[in-house]
C-alpha positions as semicolon CSV with decimal commas, in nm:
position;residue;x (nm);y (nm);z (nm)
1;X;0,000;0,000;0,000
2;X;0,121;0,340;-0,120
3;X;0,155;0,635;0,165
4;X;-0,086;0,920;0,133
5;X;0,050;1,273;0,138
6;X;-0,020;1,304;0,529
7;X;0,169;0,961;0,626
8;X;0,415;1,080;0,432
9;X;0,466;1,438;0,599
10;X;0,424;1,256;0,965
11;X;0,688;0,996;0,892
12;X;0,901;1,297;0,768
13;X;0,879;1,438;1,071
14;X;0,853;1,154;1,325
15;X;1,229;1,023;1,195
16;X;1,342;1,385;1,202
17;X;1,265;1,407;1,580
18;X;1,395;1,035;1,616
19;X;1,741;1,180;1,468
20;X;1,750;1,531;1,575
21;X;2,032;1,735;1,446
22;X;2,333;1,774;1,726
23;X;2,334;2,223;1,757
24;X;2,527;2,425;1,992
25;X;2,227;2,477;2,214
26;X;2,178;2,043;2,287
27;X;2,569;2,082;2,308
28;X;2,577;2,344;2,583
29;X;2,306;2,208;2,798
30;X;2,427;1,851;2,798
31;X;2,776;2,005;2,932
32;X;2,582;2,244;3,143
33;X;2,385;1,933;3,279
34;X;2,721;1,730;3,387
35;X;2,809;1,970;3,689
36;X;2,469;1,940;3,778
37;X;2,433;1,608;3,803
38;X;2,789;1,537;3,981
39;X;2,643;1,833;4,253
40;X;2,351;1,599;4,249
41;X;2,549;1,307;4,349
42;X;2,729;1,455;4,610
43;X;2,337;1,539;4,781
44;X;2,211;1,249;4,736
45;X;2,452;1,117;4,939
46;X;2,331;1,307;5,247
47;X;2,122;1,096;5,506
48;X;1,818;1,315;5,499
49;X;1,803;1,329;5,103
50;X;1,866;0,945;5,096
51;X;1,595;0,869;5,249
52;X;1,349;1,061;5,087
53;X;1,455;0,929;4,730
54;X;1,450;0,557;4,884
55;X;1,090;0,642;4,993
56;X;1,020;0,814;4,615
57;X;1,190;0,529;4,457
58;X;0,954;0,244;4,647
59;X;0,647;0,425;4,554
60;X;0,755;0,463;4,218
61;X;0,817;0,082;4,204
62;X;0,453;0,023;4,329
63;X;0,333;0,274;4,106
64;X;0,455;0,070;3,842
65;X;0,381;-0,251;3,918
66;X;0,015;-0,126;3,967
67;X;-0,165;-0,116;3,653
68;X;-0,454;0,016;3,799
69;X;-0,315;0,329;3,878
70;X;-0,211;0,451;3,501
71;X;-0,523;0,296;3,325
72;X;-0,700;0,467;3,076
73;X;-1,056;0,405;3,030
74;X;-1,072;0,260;2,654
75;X;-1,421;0,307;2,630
76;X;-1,448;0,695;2,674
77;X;-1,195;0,744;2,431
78;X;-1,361;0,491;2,157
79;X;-1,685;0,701;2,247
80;X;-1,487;1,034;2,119
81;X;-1,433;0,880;1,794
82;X;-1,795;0,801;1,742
83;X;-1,854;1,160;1,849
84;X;-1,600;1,257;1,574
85;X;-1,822;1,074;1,298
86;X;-1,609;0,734;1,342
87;X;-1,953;0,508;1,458
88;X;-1,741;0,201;1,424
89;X;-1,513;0,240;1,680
90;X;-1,573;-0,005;1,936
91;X;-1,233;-0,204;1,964
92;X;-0,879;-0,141;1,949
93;X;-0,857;-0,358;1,610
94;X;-1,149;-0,096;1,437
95;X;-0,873;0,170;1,500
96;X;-0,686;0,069;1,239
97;X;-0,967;0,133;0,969
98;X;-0,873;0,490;1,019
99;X;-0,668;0,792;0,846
100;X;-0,385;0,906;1,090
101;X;-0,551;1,232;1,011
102;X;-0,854;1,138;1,173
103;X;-0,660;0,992;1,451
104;X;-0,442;1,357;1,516
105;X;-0,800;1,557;1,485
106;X;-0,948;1,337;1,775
107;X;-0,611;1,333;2,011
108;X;-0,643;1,740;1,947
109;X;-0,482;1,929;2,253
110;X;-0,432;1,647;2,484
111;X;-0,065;1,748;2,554
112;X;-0,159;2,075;2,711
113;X;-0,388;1,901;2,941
114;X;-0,098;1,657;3,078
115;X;0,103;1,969;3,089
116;X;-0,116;2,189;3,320
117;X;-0,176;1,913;3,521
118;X;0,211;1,823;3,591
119;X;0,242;2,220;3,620
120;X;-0,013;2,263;3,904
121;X;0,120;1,937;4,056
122;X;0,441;1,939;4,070
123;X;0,399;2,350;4,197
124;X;0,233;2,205;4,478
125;X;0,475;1,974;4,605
126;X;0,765;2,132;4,501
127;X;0,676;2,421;4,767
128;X;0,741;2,177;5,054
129;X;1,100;2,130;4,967
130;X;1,272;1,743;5,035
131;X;0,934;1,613;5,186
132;X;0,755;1,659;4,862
133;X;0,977;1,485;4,710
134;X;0,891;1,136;4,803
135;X;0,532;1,214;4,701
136;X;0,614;1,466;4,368
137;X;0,779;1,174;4,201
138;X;0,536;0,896;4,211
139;X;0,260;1,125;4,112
140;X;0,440;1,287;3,855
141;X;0,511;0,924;3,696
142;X;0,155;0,829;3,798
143;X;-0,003;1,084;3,562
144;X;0,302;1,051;3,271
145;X;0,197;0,712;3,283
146;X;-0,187;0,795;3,200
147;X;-0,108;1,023;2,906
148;X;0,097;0,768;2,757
149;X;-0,181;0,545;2,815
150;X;-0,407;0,803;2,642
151;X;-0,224;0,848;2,342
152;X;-0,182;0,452;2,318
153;X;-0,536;0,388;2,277
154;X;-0,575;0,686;2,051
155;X;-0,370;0,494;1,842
156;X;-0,493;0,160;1,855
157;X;-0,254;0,020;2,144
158;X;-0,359;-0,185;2,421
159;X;-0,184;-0,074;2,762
160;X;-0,236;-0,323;2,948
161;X;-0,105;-0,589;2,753
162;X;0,312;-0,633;2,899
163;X;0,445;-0,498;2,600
164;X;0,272;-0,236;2,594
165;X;0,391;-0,146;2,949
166;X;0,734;-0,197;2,881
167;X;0,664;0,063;2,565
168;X;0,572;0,264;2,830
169;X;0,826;0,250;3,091
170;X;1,106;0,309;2,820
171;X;0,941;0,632;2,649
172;X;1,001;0,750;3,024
173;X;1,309;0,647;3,084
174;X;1,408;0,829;2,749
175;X;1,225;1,181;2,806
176;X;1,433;1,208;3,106
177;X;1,814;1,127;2,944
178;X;2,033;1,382;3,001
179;X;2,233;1,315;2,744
180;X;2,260;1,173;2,389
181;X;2,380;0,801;2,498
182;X;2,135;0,733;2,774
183;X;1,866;0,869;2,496
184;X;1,972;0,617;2,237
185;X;1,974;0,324;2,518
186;X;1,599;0,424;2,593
187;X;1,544;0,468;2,156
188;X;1,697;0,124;2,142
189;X;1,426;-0,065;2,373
190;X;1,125;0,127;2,235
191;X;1,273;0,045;1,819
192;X;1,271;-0,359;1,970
193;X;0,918;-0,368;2,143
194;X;0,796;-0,119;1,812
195;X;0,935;-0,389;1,592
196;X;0,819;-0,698;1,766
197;X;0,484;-0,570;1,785
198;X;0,446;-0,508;1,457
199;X;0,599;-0,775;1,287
200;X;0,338;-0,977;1,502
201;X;0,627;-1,210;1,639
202;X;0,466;-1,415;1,870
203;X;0,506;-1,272;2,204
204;X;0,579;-1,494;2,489
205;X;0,485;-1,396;2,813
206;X;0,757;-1,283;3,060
207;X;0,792;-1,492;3,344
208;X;0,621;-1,284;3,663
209;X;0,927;-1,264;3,871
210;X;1,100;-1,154;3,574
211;X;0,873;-0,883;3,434
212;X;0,906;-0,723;3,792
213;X;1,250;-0,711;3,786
214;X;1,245;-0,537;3,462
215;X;1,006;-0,272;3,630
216;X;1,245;-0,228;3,923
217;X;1,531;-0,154;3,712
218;X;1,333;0,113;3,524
219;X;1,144;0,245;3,805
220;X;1,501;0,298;4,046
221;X;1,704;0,450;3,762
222;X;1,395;0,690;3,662
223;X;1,330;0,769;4,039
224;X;1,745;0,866;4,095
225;X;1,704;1,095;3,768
226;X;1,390;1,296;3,835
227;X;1,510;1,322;4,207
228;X;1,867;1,492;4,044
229;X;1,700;1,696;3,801
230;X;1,471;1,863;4,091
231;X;1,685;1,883;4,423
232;X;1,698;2,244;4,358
233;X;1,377;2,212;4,560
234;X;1,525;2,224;4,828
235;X;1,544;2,582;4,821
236;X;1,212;2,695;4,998
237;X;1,178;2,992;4,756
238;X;1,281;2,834;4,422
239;X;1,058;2,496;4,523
240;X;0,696;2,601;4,367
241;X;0,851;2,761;4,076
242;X;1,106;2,440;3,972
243;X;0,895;2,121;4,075
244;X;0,634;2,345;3,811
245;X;0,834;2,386;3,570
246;X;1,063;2,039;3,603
247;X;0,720;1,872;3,601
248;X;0,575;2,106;3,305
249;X;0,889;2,002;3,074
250;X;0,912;1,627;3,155
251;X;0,561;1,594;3,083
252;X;0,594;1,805;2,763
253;X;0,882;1,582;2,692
254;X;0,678;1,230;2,750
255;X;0,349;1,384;2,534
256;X;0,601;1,456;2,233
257;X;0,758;1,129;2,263
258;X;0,407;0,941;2,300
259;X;0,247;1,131;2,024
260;X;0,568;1,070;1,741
261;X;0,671;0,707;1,864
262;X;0,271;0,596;1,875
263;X;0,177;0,788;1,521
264;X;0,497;0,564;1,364
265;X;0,379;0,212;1,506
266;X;-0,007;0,296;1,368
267;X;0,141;0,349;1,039
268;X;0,392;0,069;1,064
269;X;0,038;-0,141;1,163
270;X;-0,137;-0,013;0,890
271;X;0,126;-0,013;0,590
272;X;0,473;-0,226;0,680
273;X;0,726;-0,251;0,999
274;X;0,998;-0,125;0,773
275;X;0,797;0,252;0,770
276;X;0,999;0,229;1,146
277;X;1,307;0,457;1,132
278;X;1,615;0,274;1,287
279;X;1,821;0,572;1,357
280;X;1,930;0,369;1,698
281;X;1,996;0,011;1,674
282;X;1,713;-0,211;1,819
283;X;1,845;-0,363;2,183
284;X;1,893;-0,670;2,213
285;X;1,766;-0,669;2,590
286;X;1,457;-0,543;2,781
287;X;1,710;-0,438;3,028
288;X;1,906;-0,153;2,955
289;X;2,275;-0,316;3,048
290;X;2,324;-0,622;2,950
291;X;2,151;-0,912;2,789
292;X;1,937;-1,110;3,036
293;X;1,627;-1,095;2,886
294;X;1,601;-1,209;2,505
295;X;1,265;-1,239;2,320
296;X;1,310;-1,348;1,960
């Protein structure tokens, strides 16, 4: 089947975000964000700080294990197509009978939602300094979680199946890389679920124990980066004003990856895998070092 004009453009512009061009400005943050993040190890450290990012960190792993918590209700969104003119829409399979066009119209502003929500959330907690802390990051995950969820089903994706989670997991773990190698680690796992899924290989179940340890390793390395990126909290005045804004751009960062990475795989599902830009090699691994987990 031959693209239409719009896939076309969308691809275009979905591998041009996959492969952005390296300018001075990505330069000079990335070096601006290494001081930062050795200042950040040398708090952590502290016994007070430690402990609240080993109390974030175990609620983010519960968060995570908990599908409950980040579900989206299916329903309500196949009800907005049918409000859109799309009657059919009952499943995720009718999905596929649309245009991506119709698809974009429908998901409309739901970016700026996730954003004001992370804004006035993350303002809140950010005001009480370290104690927020333990309770900013889980909720902040908690709702990144849901608008990935969102922008799955828009699509045609099923978030509660466990490859769909894992697709989830990694799009966090790469909107908050710091720099250009722990972003292609997190592009590597997303190109191998992307590809699995839709080459239809047979997917066989990870083993419980197994799946949770995958989830662990995400959630702890995600936890320790978020906590980095916002001990400036710490500061009573500045608190409000950064856990805002930190939770404003991660969010922004998580809708943009959602929205690109979720558009390719509905027109890799509807027209071939290869449409799937491999800009980063796939990973071999569901966990980011290493190869313990293989699915062929």
């Amino acid at each position: 089947m031959k693209l239409v004009p719009y896939d076309q453009t969308a691809l275009k512009q979905i591998h041009q975000w996959k492969n952005p061009e390296t300018t001075f400005l990505t330069r000079s943050l990335e070096m601006i964000g290494k001081p930062l993040n050795s200042a950040g190890e040398v708090v952590l450290s502290t016994p007070v700080v430690g402990e609240a990012i080993q109390s974030a960190v175990q609620g983010l792993v519960s968060v995570c294990n908990d599908a409950a918590l980040w579900s989206v209700r299916s329903e309500s969104i196949f009800d907005e197509f049918r409000k859109d003119g799309h009657e059919h829409i009952h499943c995720y399979g009718d999905i596929e009978t649309l245009r991506l066009e119709d698809i974009d119209k429908t998901v409309g502003w739901l970016a700026a939602k996730y954003k004001g929500l992370a804004l006035a959330e993350g303002a809140g907690t950010g005001a009480l300094g370290i104690a927020g802390i333990a309770i900013d990051i889980p909720s902040l995950v908690t709702l990144n979680l849901r608008a990935i969820g969102e922008y799955a089903t828009y699509y045609g994706f099923d978030i509660n199946r466990q490859e769909e989670r894992l697709f989830a997991f990694n799009i966090l773990g790469l909107s908050s890389a710091s720099s250009a190698m722990a972003k292609n680690v997190a592009m590597a796992q997303l190109v191998k679920i992307s590809q699995q899924v839709a080459k239809k290989v047979v997917w066989e179940e990870l083993e419980k124990q197994l799946f949770v340890k995958i989830i662990k390793q995400i959630a702890s390395s995600l936890g320790i980066k978020i906590t980095k990126a916002k001990l400036a909290q710490i500061i009573p005045v500045a608190g409000a004003a950064v856990g805002g804004g930190y939770n404003a751009w991660f969010t922004s960062n998580v809708c943009e990856a959602a929205y690109n990475l979720y558009r390719e795989r509905f027109l890799a599902m509807k027209y071939d895998p290869s449409v799937i830009s491999e800009c980063v090699k796939p990973a071999e691994s569901f966990f980011a070092e290493g190869a313990e987990v293989v699915i062929d």
